[in-house]
Phi, psi and omega in degrees: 000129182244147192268141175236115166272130167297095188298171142332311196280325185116353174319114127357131151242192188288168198302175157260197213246192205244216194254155183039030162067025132327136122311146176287138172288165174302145180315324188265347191247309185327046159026091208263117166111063161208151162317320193216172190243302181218213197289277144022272180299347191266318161336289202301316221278312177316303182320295202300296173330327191276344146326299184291128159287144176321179158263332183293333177266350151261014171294318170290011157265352169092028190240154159308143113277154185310111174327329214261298159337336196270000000 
């Protein structure tokens, strides 16, 4: 299945890309109950993770954290 974003015009743009800027794989090749698909994919999710804060830096930010998470 492939993603279409919808212009204005009604004009198609190109498919969109998968994770770490892939095509998405097929359903049937895709690695279903994992984080990641391969090496790659483990990277990019490690960059994105170093993002994310702790719960102590948002407590210490005055924020809830997800209960579920501590």
């Amino acid at each position: 299945m492939e993603l279409y974003e919808i212009r204005p015009q009604g004009e198609r743009s190109e498919p969109s890309s998968g994770q770490a800027g892939r095509p998405h794989k097929p359903v049937e090749e895709a690695e279903n109950g994992t984080m990641v698909q391969d090496e790659q994919d483990a990277k990019r999710l490690g960059k994105d993770m170093e993002q994310v804060e702790t719960n102590q830096e948002l407590r210490e930010a005055g924020l809830v954290p997800d209960p579920i998470q501590d």
